[in-house]
LOLUMPA-177003 format. One record per atom (N, C-alpha, C, O, CB): residue number from 0; atom name; x, y, z; residue in three letters. Coordinates in steps of 0.05 Angstrom, whole numbers, plus 5000, padded with zeros to 4 digits. Glycine has a CB too. Example, Ala and Ser with C-alpha at 12.3 -4.5 7.8 and 13.67 -1.06 7.14 Angstrom:
<pts>
0,N,5264,4886,5156,ala;
0,CA,5246,4910,5156,ala;
0,C,5264,4934,5156,ala;
0,O,5285,4934,5169,ala;
0,CB,5226,4911,5181,ala;
1,N,5257,4955,5142,ser;
1,CA,5273,4979,5143,ser;
1,C,5258,5001,5157,ser;
1,O,5268,5023,5161,ser;
1,CB,5282,4988,5114,ser;
</pts>
This chain:
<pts>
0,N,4233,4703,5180,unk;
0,CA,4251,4710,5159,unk;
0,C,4261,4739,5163,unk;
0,O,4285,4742,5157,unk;
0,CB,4237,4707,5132,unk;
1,N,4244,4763,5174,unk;
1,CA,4258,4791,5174,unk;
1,C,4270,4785,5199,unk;
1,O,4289,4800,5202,unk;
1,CB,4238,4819,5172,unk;
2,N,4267,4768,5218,unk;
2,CA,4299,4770,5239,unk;
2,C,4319,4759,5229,unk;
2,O,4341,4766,5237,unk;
2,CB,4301,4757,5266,unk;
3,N,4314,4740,5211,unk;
3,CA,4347,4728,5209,unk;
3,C,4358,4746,5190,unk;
3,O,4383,4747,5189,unk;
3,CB,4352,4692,5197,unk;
4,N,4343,4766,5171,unk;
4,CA,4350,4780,5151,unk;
4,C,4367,4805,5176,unk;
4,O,4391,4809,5179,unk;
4,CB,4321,4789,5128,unk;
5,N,4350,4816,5186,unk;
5,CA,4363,4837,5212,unk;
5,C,4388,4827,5226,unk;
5,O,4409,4839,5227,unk;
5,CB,4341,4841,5238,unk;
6,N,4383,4802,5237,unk;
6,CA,4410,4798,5250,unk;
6,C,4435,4793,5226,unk;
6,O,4457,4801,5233,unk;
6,CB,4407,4770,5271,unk;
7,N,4432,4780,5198,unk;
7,CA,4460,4783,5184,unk;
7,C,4467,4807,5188,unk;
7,O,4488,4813,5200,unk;
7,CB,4463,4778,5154,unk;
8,N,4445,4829,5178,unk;
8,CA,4453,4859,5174,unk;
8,C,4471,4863,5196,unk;
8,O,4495,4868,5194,unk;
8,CB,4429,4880,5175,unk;
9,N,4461,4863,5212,unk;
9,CA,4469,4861,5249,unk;
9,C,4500,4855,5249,unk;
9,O,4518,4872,5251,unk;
9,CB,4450,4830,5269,unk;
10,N,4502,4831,5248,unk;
10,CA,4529,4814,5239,unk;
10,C,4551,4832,5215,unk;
10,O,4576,4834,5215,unk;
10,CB,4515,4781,5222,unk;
11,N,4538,4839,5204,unk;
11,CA,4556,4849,5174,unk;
11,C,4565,4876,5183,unk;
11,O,4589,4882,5183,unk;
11,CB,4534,4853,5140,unk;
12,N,4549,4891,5190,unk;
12,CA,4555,4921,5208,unk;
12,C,4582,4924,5233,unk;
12,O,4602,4939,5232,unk;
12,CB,4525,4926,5227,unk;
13,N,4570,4901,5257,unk;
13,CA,4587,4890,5263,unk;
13,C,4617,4882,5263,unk;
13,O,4635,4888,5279,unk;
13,CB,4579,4884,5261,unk;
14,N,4617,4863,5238,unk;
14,CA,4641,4849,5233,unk;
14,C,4659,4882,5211,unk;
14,O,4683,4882,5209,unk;
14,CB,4632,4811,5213,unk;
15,N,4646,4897,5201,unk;
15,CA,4656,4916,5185,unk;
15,C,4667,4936,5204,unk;
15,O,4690,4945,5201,unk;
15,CB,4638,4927,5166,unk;
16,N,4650,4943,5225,unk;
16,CA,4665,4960,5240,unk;
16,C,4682,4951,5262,unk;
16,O,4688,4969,5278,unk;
16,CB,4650,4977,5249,unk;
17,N,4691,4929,5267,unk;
17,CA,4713,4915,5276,unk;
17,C,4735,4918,5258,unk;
17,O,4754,4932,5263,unk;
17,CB,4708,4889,5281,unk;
18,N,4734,4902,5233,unk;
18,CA,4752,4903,5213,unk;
18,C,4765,4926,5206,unk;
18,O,4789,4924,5202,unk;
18,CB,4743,4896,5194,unk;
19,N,4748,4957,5203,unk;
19,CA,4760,4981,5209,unk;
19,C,4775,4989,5227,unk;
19,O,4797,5000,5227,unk;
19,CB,4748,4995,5210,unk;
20,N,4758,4981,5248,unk;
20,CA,4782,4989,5275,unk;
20,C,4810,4975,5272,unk;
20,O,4831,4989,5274,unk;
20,CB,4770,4976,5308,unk;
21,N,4810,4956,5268,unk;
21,CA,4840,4942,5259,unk;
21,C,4849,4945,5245,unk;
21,O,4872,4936,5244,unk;
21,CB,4846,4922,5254,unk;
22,N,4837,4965,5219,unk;
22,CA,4847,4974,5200,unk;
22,C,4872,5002,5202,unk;
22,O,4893,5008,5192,unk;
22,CB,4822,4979,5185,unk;
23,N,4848,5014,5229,unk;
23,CA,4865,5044,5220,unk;
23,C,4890,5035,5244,unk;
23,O,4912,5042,5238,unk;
23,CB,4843,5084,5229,unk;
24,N,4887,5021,5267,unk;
24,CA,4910,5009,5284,unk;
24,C,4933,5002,5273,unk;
24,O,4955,5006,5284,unk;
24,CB,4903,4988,5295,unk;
25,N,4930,4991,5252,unk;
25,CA,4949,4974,5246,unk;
25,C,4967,5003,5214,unk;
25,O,4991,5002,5207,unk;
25,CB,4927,4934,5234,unk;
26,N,4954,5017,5207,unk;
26,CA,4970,5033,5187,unk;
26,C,4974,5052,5205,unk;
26,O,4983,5072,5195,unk;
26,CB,4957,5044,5158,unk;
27,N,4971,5054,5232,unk;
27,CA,4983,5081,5249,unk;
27,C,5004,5074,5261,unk;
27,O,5022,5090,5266,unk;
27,CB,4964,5094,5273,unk;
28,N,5007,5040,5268,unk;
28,CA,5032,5030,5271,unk;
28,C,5059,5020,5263,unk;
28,O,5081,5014,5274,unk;
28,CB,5027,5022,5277,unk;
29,N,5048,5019,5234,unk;
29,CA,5066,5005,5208,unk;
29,C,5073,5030,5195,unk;
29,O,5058,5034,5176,unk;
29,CB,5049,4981,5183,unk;
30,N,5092,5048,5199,unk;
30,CA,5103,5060,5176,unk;
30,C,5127,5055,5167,unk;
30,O,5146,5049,5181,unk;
30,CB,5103,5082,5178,unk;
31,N,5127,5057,5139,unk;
31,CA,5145,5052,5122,unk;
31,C,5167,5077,5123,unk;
31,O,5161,5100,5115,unk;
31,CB,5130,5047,5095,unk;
32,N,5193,5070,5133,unk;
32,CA,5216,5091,5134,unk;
32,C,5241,5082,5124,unk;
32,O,5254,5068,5139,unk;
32,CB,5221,5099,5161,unk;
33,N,5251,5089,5099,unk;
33,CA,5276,5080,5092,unk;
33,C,5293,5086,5121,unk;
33,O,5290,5105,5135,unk;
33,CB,5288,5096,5064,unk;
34,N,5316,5058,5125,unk;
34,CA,5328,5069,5153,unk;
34,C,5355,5079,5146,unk;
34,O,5368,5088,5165,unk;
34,CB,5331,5045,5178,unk;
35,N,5365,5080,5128,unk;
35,CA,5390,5096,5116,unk;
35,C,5385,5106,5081,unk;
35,O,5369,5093,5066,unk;
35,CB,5420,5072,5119,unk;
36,N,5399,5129,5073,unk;
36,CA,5396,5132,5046,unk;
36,C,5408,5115,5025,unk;
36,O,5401,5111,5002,unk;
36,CB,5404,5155,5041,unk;
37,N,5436,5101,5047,unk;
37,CA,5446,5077,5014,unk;
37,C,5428,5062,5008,unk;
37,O,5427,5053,4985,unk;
37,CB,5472,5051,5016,unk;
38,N,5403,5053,5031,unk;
38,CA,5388,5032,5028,unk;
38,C,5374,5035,4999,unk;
38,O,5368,5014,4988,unk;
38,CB,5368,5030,5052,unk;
39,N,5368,5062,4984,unk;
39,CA,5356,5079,4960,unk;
39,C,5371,5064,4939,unk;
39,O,5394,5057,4941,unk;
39,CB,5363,5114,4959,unk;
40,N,5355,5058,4921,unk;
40,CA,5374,5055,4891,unk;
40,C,5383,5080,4876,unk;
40,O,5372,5101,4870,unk;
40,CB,5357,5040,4869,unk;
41,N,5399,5072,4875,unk;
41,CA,5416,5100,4856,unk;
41,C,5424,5096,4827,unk;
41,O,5436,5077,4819,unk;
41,CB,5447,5108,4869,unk;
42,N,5416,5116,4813,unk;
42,CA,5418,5114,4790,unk;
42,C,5454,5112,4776,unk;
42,O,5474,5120,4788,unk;
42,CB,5400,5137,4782,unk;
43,N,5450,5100,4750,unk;
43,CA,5484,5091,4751,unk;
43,C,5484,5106,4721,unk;
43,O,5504,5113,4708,unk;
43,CB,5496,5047,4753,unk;
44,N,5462,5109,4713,unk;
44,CA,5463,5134,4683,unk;
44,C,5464,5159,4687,unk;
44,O,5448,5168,4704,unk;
44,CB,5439,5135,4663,unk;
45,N,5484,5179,4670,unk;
45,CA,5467,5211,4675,unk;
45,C,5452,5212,4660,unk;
45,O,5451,5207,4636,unk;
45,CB,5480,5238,4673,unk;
46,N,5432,5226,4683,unk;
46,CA,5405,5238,4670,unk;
46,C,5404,5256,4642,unk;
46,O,5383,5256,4628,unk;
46,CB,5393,5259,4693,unk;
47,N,5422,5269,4634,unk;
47,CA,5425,5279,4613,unk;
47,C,5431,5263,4589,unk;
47,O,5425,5270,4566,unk;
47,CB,5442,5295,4617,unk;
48,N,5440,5249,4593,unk;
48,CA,5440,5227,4570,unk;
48,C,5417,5217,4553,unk;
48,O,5397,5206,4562,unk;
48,CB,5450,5205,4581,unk;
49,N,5425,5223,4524,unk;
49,CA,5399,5225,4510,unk;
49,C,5394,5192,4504,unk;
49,O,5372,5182,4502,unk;
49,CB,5400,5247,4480,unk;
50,N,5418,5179,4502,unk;
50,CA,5418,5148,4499,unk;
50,C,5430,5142,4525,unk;
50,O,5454,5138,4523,unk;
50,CB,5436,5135,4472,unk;
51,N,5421,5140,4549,unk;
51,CA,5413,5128,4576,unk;
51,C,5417,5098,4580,unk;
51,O,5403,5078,4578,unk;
51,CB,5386,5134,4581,unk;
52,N,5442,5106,4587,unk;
52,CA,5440,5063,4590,unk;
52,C,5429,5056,4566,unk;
52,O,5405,5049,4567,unk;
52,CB,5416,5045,4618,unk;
53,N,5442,5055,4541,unk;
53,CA,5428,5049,4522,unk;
53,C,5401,5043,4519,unk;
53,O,5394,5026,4503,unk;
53,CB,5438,5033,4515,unk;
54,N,5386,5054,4532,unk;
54,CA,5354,5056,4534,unk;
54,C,5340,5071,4503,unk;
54,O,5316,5070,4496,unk;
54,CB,5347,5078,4565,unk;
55,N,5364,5084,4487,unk;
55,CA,5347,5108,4467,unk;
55,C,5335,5090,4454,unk;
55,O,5311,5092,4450,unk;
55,CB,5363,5132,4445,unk;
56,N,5354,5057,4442,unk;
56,CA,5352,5038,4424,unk;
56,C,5323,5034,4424,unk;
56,O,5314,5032,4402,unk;
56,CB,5368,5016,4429,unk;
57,N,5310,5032,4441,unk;
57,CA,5287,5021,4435,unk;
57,C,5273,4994,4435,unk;
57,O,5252,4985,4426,unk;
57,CB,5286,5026,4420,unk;
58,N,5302,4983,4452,unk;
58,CA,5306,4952,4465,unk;
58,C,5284,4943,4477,unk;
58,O,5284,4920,4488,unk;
58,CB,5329,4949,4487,unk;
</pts>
């Protein structure tokens, strides 16, 4: 019973530090880069506006 308990451990250690390694691989390769600025949403209210796209209502 304490080997099969050792080898999950074994296994779980294992399989976690695999899963990390693929972890940090994979967010050093995937970055997120808007590829132009129109791609951005742009706001269509001025910011000064105390009733904002009719937003003051309370809609």
């Amino acid at each position: 019973m304490k080997h099969i308990v050792r080898i999950f451990v074994l296994v779980l250690v294992v399989t976690g530090a695999a899963a990390t390694t693929q972890t940090s691989n994979a967010s050093a390769k995937n970055k997120v880069v808007a590829a132009r600025t129109s791609l951005l949403p742009v706001p269509t209210c001025a910011p000064d506006d105390p009733n904002a796209c009719g937003m003051g209502h309370g809609r």
